[in-house]
N, C-alpha and C positions, 0 to 999 in steps of 0.2 A: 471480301468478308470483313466483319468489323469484328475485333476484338474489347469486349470490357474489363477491366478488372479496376480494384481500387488501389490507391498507391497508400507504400507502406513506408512511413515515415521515417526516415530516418536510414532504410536500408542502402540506398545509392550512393549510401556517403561510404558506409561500410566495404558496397562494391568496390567503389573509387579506390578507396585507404587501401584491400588486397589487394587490388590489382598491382599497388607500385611496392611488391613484396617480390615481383618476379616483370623485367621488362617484356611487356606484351610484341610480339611481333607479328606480322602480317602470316595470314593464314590463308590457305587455298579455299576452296569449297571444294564437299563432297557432295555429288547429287542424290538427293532423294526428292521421293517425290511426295510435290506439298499436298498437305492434308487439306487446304482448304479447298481443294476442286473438288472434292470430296465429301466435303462437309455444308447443309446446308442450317441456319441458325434459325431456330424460334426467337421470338420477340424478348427480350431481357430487363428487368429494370439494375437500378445501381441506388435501389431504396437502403440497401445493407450497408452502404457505403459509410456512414455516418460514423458507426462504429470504430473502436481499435481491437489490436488483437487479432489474432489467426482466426477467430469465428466470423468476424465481420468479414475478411478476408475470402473466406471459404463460402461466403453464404451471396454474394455481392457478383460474381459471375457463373458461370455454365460452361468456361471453356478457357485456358491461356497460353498463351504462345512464347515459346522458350525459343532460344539458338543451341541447339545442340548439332556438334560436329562439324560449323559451319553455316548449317540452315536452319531454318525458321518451322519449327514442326509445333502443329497445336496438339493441343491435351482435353482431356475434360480436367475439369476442375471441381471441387477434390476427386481425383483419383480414389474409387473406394475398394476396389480387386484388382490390385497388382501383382502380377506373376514375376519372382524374382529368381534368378539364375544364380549359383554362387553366392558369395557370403559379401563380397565386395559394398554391393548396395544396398545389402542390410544394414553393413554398417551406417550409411546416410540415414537409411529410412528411422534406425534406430534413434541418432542423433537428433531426429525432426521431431521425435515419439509419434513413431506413425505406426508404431505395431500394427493396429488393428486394421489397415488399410494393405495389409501384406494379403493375399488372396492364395498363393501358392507357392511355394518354396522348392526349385530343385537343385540338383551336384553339392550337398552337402553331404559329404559323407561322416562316419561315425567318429573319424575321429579330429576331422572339422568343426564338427560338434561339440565335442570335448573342449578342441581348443576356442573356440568361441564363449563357451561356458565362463574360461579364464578372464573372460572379459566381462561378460554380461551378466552372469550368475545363472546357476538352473531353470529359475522360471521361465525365465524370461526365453530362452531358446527352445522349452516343451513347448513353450507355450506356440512357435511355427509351424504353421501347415505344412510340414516337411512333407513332400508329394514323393519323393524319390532320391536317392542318393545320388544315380547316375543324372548326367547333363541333359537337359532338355529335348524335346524333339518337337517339331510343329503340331504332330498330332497331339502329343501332351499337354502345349498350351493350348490349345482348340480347345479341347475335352473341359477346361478349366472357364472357358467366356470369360475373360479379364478384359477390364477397359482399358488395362497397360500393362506390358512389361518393362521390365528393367535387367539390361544385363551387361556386355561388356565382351567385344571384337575375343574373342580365345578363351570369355566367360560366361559362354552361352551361346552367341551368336555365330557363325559358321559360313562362308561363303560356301566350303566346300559340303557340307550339311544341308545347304538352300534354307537356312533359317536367319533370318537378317532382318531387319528392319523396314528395308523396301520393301521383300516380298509379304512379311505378313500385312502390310499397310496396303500394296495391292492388291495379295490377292483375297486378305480375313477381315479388313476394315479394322484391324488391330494398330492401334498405339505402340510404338515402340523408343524405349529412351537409348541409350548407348551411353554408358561409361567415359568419362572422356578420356581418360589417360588411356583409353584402347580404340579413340576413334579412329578409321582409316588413314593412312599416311595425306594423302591429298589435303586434308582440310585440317591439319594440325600444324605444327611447328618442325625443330630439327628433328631428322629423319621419323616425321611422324609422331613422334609424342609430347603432349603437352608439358610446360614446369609443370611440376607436381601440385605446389600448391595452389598455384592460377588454375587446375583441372579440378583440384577438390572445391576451390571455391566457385568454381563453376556449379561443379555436379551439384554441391547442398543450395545454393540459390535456385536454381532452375527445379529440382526436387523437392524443397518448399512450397516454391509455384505451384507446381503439379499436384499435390497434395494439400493446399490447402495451408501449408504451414511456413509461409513466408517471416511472420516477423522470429518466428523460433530460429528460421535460418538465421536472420541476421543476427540471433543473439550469440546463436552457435560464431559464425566467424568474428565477430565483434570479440569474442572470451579466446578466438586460437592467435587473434593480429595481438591482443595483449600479452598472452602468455611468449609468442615467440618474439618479441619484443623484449620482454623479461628475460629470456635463453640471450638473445642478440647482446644482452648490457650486462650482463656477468662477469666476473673479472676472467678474462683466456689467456690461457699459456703461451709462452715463448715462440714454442714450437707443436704445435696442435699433433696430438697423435695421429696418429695410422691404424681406422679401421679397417677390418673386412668383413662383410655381410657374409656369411658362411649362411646358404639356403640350401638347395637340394644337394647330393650326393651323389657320385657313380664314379664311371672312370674321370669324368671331368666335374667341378666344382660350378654349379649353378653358384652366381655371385649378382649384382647391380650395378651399373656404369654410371653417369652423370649425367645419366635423363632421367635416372630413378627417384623412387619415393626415399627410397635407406639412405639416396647423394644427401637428400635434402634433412631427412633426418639427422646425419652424422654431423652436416653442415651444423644444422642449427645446435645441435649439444656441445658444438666443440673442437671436432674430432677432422681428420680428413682421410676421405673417402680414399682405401689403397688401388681401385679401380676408376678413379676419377679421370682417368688419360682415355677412354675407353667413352665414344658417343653412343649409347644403347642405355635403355632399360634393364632388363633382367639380360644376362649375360654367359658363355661358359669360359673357364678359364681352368689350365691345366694346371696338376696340382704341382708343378716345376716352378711356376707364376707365383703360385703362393708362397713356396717356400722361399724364394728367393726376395719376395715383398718382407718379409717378417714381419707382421703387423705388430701393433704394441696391444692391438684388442681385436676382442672376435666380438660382433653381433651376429646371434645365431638364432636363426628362425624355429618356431615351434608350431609344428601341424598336429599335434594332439597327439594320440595313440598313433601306431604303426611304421615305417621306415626312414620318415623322417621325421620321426620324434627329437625333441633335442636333448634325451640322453643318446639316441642312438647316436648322432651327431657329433656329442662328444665323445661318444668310445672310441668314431672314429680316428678322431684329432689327436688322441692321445694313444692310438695303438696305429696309425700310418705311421711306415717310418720317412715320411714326404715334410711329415708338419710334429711329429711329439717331440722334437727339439729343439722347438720354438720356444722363449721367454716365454711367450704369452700362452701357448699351451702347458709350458710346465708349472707355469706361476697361478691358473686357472682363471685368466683374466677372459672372461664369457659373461655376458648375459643376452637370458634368454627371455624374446619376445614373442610372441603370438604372431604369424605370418602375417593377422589381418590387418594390423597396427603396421606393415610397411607394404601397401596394397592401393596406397592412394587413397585411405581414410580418413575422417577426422583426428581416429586416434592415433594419426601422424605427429603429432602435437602430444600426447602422452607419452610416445615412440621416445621423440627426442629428450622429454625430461628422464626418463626412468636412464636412458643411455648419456646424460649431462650426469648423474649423481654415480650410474657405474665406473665413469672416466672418473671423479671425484674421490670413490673409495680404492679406486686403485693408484691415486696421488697421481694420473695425467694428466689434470688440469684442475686449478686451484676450487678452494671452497670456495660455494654460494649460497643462498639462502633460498634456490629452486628448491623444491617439493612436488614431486608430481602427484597430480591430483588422481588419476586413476592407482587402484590402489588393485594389484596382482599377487596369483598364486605364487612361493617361492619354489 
């Protein structure tokens, strides 16, 4: 099968520059199986090609071929009904301004919602085909004819479910992308998960592609290699605080290790990660662990409305008697982020300034002249 598309000037430089943000290491492969035995091509020209811009872009091929999770899976190009799982790849799609190429929206629930809003503002999230609150099912994507989903190994996709990306490509003729910071163990890095930032700047490159809006990509990572560059040269403290990602709740403390998106956040505002000893992603850890870490800050997740809200959160902190003893509990050193900002999104990069300025007014690491650009609910 021959692939065309046109080259986008300037972005391979861009690639190149993230990539030496995080050392690339050798990766497995996971098999899937290629779309192009499958696929048969009509005749194409590359008259569009002339052009710049994501229209030239969009109009210049019929089909392009990405590496996701290891292999080489084609797409149509632009992707115009994509079925999205979870809020994860919203956030990309958002970042590309692909709204209108969203087709179906499910596992969002209400108060998902809410906290998305904090980000996006009202419109913009009524404005999603919100199909359902609860998680996907294969009949649901069927029912929908999408030329792609988008979703993410624990956000949407399901071996135990039988909904995955092999099977809809064998047995629906469906498209399926995969998230990378959730690809299979096999075809990723330590113990299966990508760096963080080397998986976002995957996922918005390769989602570009797929949609038609490549040079947007590159504008997108071109403005986060600058901004965390600008975090990286700030004047740092002596001795870099101790945070803890404080996410879900129960008898044990859902927290992040130093395969996560929050390591890399913390990293980059300043701070250090009080689970960084810990090789894993999202994490549990007892709340004996914690009190005995004493962190000097809390970054505390915000899921909208309902139980892990982050007032509930903090009623917690401050009426356990595991952790309301803590400086940092009684001194109110918290701020509170929107879960989807530590999720492996772009606004990873918002993530870290808004938590570089909270370490700032609590005098743990010197003034700078960061401003984060995303501007949030208090």
């Amino acid at each position: 099968m021959t692939s065309y598309k046109c080259h986008q000037a300037g972005s391979e430089d861009v690639k190149n520059e993230l990539v030496s943000l995080r050392p690339r290491k050798s990766r497995g492969s996971w098999k899937l199986v290629s779309v192009a035995a499958g696929l048969v091509l009509t005749a194409m020209t590359l008259a569009g090609c002339g052009g710049d811009g994501d229209q030239a872009d969009a109009a210049s091929h019929d089909t392009v071929t990405v590496k996701n999770c290891g292999e080489e899976v084609t797409f149509p190009s632009p992707a115009k009904k994509i079925f999205v799982n979870e809020s994860q790849m919203i956030s990309n799609l958002f970042a590309l301004d692909a709204d209108r190429q969203i087709g179906a929206v499910t596992g969002l629930s209400a108060g998902k919602q809410q906290m998305l809003k904090q980000i996006y503002g009202e419109d913009r999230i009524a404005a999603l085909p919100i199909k359902s609150e609860d998680y996907a099912g294969v009949e649901s994507v069927l029912a929908e004819r999408p030329d792609a989903m988008m979703a993410g190994f624990g956000w949407g996709y399901s071996v135990e479910d039988d909904l995955t990306p092999a099977r809809l490509l064998d047995d629906y003729d469906i498209l399926a992308y995969t998230s990378s910071p959730t690809c299979p163990q096999e075809s990723t890095d330590v113990n299966g998960i990508m760096p963080p930032w080397e998986a976002l700047y995957e996922d918005l490159t390769n989602i570009g592609e797929i949609t038609g809006h490549s040079s947007k990509a590159a504008n997108v990572l071109r403005d986060i290699k600058d901004r965390l560059k600008h975090l990286e040269t700030a004047p740092q403290p002596e001795n870099a605080p101790t945070v803890f990602f404080y996410d879900l709740t129960a008898k044990e403390v859902m927290s992040a290790g130093s395969l996560s998106p929050a390591q890399a956040v913390i990293d980059a505002a300043g701070g250090t990660n009080v689970l960084e000893d810990i090789d894993a992603d999202f994490t549990k850890v007892s709340w004996e662990r914690l009190t005995a870490d004493k962190p000097d800050y809390f970054l505390v997740s915000d899921y909208g409305e309902g139980e892990q809200s982050y007032s509930n959160k903090i009623s917690e902190l401050k009426s356990n008697p595991a952790t309301r003893d803590l400086e940092a509990v009684k001194n109110d050193r918290f701020i509170k982020l929107p879960i989807q900002m530590l999720l492996g999104t772009p606004e990873m990069i918002d993530a870290a300034e808004h938590l570089r300025k909270a370490l700032e007014d609590a005098d743990l690491v010197p003034e700078s002249d960061i401003k984060p650009e995303l501007k949030l609910d208090k």
